[in-house]
C-alpha positions as CSV (number, residue, x, y, z in Angstrom):
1,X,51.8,40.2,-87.6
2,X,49.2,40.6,-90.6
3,X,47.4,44.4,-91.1
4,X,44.5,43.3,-88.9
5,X,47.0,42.5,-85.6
6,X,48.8,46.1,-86.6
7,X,45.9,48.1,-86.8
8,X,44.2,46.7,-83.2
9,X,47.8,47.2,-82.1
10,X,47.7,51.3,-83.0
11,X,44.4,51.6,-81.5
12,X,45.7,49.6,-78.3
13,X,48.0,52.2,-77.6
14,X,45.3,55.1,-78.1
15,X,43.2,53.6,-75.2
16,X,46.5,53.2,-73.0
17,X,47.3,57.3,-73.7
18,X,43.7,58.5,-73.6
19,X,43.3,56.6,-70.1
20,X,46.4,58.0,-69.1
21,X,45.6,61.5,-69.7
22,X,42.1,61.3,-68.4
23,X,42.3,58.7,-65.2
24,X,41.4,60.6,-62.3
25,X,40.8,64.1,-63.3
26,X,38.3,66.0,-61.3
27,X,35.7,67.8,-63.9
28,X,37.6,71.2,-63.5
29,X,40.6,69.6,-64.4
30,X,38.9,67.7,-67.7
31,X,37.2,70.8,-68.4
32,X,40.0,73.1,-68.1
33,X,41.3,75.2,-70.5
34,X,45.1,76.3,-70.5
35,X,43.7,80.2,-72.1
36,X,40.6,80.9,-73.6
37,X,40.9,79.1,-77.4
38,X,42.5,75.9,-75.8
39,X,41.2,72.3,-76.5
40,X,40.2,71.0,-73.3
41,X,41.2,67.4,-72.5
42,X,37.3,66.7,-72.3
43,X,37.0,68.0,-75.7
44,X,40.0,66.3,-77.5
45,X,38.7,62.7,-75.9
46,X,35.4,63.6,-76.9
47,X,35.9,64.9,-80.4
48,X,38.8,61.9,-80.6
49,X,36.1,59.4,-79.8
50,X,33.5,61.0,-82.0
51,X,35.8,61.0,-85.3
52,X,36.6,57.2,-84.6
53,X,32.9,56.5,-83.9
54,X,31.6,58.2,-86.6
55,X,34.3,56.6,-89.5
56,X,34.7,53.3,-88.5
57,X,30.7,52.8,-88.0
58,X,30.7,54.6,-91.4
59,X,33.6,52.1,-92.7
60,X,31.6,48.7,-90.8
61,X,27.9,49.8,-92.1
62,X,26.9,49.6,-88.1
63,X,25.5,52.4,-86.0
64,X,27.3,54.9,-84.1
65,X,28.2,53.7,-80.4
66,X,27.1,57.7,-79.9
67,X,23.4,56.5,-80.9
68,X,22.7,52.9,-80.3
69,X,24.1,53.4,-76.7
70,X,22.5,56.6,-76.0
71,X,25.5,58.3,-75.2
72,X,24.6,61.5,-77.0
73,X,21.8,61.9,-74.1
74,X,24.2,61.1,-71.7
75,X,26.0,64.1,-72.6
76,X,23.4,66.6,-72.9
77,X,25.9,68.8,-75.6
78,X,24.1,72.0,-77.1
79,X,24.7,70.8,-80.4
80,X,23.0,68.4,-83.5
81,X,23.7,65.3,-81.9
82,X,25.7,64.1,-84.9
83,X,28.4,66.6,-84.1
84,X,32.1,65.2,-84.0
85,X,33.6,68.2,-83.2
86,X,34.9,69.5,-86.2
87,X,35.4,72.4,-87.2
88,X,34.0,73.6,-83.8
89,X,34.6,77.1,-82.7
90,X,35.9,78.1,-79.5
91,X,33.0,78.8,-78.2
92,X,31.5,75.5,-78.8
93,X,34.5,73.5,-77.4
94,X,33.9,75.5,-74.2
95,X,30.2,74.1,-74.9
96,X,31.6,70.8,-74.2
97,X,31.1,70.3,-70.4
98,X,31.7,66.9,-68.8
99,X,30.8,65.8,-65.7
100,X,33.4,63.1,-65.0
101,X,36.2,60.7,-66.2
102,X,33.7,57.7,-66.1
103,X,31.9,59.3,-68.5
104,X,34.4,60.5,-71.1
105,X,36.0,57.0,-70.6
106,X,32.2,55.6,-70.5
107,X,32.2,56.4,-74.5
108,X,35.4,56.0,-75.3
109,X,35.9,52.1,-73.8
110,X,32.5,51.6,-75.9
111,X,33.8,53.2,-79.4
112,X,37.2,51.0,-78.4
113,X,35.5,48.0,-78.3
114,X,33.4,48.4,-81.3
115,X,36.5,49.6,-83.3
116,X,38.5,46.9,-82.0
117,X,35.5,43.7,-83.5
118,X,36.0,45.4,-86.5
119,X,39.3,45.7,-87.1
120,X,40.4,42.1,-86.1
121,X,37.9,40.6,-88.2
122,X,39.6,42.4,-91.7
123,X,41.7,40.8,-94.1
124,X,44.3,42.4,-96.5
125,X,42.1,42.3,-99.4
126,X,39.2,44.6,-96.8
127,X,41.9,47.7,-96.8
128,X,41.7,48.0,-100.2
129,X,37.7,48.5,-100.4
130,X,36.9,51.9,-101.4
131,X,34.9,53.8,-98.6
132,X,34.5,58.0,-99.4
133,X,34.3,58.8,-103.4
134,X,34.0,62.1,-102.4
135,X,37.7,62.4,-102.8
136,X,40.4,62.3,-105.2
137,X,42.0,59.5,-105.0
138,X,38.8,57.9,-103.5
139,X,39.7,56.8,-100.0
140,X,40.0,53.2,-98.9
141,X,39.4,51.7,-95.9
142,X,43.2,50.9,-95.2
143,X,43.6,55.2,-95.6
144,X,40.4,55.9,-93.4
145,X,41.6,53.8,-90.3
146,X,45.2,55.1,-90.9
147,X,43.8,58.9,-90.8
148,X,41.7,58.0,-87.8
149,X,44.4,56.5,-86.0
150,X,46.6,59.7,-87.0
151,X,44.0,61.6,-85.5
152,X,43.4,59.7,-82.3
153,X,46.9,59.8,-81.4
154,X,47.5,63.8,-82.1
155,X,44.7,64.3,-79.6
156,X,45.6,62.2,-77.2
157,X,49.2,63.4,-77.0
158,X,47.7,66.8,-76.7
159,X,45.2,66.1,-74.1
160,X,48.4,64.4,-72.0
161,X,50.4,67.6,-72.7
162,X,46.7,69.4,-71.1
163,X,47.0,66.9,-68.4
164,X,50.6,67.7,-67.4
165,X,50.4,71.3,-68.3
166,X,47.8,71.2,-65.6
167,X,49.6,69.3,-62.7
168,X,52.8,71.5,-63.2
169,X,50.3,74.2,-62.4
């Protein structure tokens, strides 16, 4: 397996645990929080989906699936419509309403795919390219998709633990 068939491998597995965490929930259960400065699940997919949509366009020099798709309307967030989520206070992740799985899953299956045409289509030699100076070591494109796999996967695990902490309930 080269670094092209591992990295569409780690993001595979991100779609299989953010569908399984999300699949089904009613909106009161994706909106839920577990006390009053809890992530909701509809936040960490969101704010997952934003990071990954927002670095990897960065990383391919295309448009954000949040933009070119409209999905930002879609959402109707009271927010800059460029916000990922970070550094959001907990008022504004109880800001972040959705009104179904479809949805959340909606942008999510989109960023997915778009992540997925990039990442197949890199070679060895791509990882190495140098994409945020604004660091020390400058980051690469091999460290950005790590860190946004990293990501991805700590939210998803926590919006499963949401998801059973809520059908234990």
């Amino acid at each position: 397996m080269n670094s092209a068939g591992i990295l569409a491998d780690a993001f595979e597995r991100i779609h299989e645990t953010v569908h399984a965490a999300v699949e089904g929930l009613s909106p009161d259960d994706l909106n839920a929080r577990l006390d009053e400065d809890a992530n909701s699940i509809a936040w960490l997919v969101w704010h997952l989906t934003r990071i990954q949509d927002d670095h990897v366009a960065d990383a391919a020099g295309t448009e954000q699936v949040w933009f070119s798709e409209d999905w930002a309307s879609r959402f109707e967030l009271p927010f800059a419509k460029g916000s990922t989520g970070y550094g959001h206070t907990s008022a504004q992740v109880a800001s972040v309403q959705v009104a179904s799985a479809d949805l959340l899953l909606g942008y999510y299956d989109a960023v997915h795919e778009q992540t997925l045409a990039f990442v197949r289509g890199l070679d060895d030699q791509a990882l190495d390219r140098v994409v945020d100076e604004s660091w020390s070591p400058p980051v690469t494109l091999g460290v950005r998709l790590v860190s946004v796999v990293s990501d991805d996967l700590q939210h998803a695990g926590q919006a499963a633990f949401v998801r059973g902490s809520l059908e234990r309930g």
